[in-house]
Structure formats: structure tokens, C-alpha cells
C-alpha positions in Angstrom: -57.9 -152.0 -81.3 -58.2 -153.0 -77.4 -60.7 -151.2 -74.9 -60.2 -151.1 -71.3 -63.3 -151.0 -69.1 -63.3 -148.7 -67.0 -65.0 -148.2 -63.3 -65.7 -145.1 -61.9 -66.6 -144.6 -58.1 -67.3 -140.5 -58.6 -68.2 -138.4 -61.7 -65.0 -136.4 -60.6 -62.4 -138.7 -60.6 -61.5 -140.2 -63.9 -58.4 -141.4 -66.0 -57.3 -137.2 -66.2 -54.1 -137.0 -68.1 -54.4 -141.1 -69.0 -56.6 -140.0 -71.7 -54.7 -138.5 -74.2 -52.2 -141.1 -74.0 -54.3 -144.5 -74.2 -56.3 -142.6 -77.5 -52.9 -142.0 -78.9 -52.3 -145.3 -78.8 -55.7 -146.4 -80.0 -56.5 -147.6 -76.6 -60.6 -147.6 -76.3 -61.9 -147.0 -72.9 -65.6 -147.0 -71.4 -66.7 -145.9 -68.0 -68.9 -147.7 -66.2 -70.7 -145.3 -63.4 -72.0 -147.6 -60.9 -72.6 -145.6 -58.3 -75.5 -143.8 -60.9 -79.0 -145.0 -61.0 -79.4 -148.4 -62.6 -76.3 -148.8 -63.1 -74.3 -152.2 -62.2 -70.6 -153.4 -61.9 -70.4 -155.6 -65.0 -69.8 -159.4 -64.8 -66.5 -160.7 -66.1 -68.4 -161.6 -69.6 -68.6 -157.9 -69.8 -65.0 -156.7 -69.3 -63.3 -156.0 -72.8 -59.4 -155.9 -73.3 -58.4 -155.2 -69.7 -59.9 -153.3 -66.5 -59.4 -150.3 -64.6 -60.2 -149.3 -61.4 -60.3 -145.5 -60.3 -60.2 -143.6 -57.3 -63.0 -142.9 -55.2 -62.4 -139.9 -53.1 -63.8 -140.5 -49.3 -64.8 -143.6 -50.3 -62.7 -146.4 -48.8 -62.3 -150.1 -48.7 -61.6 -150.7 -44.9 -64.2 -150.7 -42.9 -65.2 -146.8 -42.2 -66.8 -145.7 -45.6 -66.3 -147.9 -47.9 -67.3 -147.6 -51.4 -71.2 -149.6 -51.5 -69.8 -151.9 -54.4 -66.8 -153.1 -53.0 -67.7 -157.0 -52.7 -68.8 -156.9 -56.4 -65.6 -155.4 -57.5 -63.1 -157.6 -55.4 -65.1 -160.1 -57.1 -64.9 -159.1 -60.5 -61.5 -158.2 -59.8 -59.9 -161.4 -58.8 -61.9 -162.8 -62.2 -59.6 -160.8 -64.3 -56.7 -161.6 -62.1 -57.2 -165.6 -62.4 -58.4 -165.1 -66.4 -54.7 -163.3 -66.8 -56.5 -159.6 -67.7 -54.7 -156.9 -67.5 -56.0 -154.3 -64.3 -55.0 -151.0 -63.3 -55.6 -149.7 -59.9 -55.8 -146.0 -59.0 -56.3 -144.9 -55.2 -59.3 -146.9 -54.2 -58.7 -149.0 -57.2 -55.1 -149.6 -56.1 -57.2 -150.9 -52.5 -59.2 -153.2 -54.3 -56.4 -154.8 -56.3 -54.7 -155.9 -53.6 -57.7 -157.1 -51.5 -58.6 -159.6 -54.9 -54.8 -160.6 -55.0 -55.2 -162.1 -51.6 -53.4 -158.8 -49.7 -55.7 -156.4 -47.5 -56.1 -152.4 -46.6 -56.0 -150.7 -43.7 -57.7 -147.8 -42.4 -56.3 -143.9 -42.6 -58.0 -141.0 -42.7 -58.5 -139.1 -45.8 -56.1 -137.1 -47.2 -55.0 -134.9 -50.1 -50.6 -134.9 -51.0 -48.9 -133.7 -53.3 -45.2 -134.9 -53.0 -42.7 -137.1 -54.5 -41.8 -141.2 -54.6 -38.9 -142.8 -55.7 -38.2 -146.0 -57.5 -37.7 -148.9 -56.0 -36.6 -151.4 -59.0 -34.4 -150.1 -61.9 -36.6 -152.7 -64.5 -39.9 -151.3 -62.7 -42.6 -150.7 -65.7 -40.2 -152.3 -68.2 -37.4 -149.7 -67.2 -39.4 -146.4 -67.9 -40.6 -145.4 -64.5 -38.6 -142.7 -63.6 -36.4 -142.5 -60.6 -38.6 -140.2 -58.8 -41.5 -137.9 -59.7 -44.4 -136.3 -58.8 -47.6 -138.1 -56.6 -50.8 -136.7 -56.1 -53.0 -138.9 -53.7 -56.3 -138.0 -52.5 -57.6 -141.0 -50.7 -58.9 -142.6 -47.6 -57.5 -146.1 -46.5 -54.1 -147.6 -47.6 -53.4 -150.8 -50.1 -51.7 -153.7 -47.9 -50.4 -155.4 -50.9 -49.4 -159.4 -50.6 -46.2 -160.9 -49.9 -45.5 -161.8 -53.3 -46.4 -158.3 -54.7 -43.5 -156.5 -56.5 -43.0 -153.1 -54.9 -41.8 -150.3 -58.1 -41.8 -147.1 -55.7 -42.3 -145.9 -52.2 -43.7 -142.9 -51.2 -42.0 -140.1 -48.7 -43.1 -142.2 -46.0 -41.9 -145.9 -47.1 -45.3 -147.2 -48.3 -46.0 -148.7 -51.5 -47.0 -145.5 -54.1 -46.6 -148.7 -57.0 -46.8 -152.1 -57.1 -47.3 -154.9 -59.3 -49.1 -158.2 -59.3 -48.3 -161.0 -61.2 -47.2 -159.8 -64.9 -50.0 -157.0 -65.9 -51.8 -156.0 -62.9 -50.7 -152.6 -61.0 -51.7 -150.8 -58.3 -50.9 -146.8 -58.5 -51.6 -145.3 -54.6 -51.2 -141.8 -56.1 -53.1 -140.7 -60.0 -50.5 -140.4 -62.3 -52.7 -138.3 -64.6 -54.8 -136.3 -61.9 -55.5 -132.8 -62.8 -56.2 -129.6 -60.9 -60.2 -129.9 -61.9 -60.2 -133.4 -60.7 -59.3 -131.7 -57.3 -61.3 -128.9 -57.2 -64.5 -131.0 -58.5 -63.8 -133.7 -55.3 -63.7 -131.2 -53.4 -67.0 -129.7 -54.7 -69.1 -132.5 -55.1 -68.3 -134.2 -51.1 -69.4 -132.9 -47.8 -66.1 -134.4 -46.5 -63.1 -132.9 -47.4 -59.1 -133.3 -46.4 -57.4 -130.7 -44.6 -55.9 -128.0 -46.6 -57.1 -128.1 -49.1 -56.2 -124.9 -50.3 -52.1 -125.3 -50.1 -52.7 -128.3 -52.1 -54.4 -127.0 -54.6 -51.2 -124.9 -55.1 -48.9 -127.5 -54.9 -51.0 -129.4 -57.5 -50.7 -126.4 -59.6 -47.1 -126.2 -59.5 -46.3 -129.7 -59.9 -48.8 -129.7 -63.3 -45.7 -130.0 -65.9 -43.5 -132.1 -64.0 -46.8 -135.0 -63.7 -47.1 -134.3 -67.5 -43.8 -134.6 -68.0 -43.6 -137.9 -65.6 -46.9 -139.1 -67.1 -45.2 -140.0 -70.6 -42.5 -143.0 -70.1 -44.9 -144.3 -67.5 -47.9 -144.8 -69.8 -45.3 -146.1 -72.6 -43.8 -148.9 -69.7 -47.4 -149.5 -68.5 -48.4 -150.0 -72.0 -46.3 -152.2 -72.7 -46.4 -154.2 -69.8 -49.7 -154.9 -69.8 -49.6 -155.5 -73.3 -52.6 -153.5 -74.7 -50.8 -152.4 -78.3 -50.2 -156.3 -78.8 -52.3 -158.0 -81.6 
């Protein structure tokens, strides 16, 4: 049985929907909260089967707020990436990804959407992403992936929603599992908030199937790809 560990940036923001389908698997996961008292990012001894790295809300990674462990995270990021571990990026985790992989972020302002990419790669996620679906972003700063980054989908606006580096690392711009509490407890638990908020919310609501819907062949091509069912 593998376990991912898995690094948290705000109580709120977690692995949502993910949940159900890594346990289904028998896919372990443990948080690690270090933005808690006491609490540290782990050294690469520490990391178990593979890592994740979740959203963080307002915090960012280029240069306006970023997130107070960022420099211990690139670090222990780009450990995994050179030891061939398996990482999953989500939001800010997607930011961090590509800063360890040699790529960059930029600054944007932080924002809340709920809208739709498209695939950019028929064999993206070993052919299960699906042609387009639902993606739910809330997030400051933007992932400037590297050259040699695969790009699997593009949001409305052209820039990378997925991409991959090397054979099992990906960065997700968008959750693929975020759920309408995930929202609503962001937006609860920070001063800062994006602008409307309340449309969102909406569109989150009605979107809730389709990203459940959505959710299943990409955990089952992520899965795969990063190999965390193999012996």
C-alpha cells in the first residue's frame, strides 16, 4: 500500500473529491500542516510513496504574498523531482512545481473561476483526461512552466490548466476535486478575498456533478501515471 505526503498551505484547502478516490485505491495520504505551530516541511527522508502539493488561497509564490515556506518546498520539491518521486501540484502547488523543475511564476492577482479547459494532447494522463471539463481555480500568481514541460490542457484563456514534467510529476492550475465547502471555508478563514465571490459560489454549485463526473478517468490516468497502484 503506497502513501502520498501531503502539504497543506491552509486548513481549508485540501485534496476535496481526491479523497475518495486515492482510499479506493488503497492510496494512504498524510497532511503535513506547516503553516501550524511547530510544525515543519519534512526533509526528503521523510516523504513516503510520492508528494503533493495543495493550494494555498492568497498565498502566492511570486513575489507579493508568497506562501512563508516557499524556499523549503522548492527545495524539497526538486528532491523528489531528481529522486524520480512522483508530485502532484494543485494551485500554489502547481507554482512550486514548476519553479523546482527549473520554470518560474508570475504575478496575478487573486482570483476565484469557475469555467472550462480543453485538452491539449489526445495521450494526456495516459488517454483518460477528457476533452474538456470543468476548472475551478482559486489562486493568486500563475505557474510559468519550463520549456520542456508537456502542456495536457489550456484554460479559456490559453494558459496551462495541466501540465506534466518529466514522467510522474503534474501540475493542476485549477483542483480537480474542489468542493463548494472548500470555497466557502477560504473565503471564511482570509481577510482577502476575490471578487464575486457570490456568482462563483453558484457556478461552483452547478458545476458540482460535471467535476465529479470529470474527477473519475482523471484520478484513474493520474493513477496510473504516476504509478502509485504498482508493486
Amino acid at each position: 500500500m503506497k502513501t502520498l505526503t501531503v502539504i497543506q498551505h491552509t486548513s481549508a484547502d485540501y485534496l476535496g473529491l481526491m479523497e475518495d478516490h486515492l482510499e479506493g485505491r488503497r492510496i494512504r495520504f498524510s497532511y503535513v500542516r506547516p503553516f501550524t505551530e511547530s510544525v515543519k516541511v519534512p526533509d526528503f527522508t521523510a516523504v513516503a510513496d510520492g508528494l503533493v502539493l495543495l493550494g494555498g488561497g492568497p498565498w502566492g509564490s511570486a513575489g507579493g504574498r508568497d506562501v512563508p515556506t516557499l524556499v523549503e518546498e522548492v527545495r524539497l520539491t526538486r528532491a523528489c523531482l531528481m529522486h524520480g518521486m512522483p508530485v502532484i501540484g494543485v494551485g500554489l502547488g502547481a507554482q512550486i512545481l514548476a519553479i523546482a523543475a527549473d520554470g518560474t511564476s508570475e504575478a496575478s492577482d487573486l482570483r476565484f473561476e469557475v469555467d472550462r479547459v480543453r485538452r491539449t494532447r489526445a495521450d494526456a494522463l495516459n488517454g483518460y483526461l477528457p476533452a474538456e471539463f470543468p476548472h475551478v481555480c482559486y489562486m493568486r500568481d500563475e505557474p510559468v512552466p519550463p520549456d520542456y514541460a508537456s502542456i495536457l490542457a489550456v484554460d479559456c484563456q490559453g494558459r496551462p490548466a495541466i501540465f506534466q514534467i518529466g514522467d510522474n510529476a503534474f501540475g493542476f492550475t485549477g483542483h480537480p476535486g474542489f468542493k463548494l465547502a472548500m470555497a466557502e471555508d477560504l473565503i471564511m478563514e482570509f481577510e482577502e478575498v476575490p471578487p464575486d465571490t457570490a456568482n462563483r459560489l453558484e457556478q461552483l454549485r452547478a458545476a458540482k456533478t460535471e467535476i465529479e463526473d470529470a474527477l473519475v478517468p482523471i484520478m484513474t490516468g493520474l493513477v496510473q501515471m504516476t504509478g502509485l497502484m504498482r508493486v
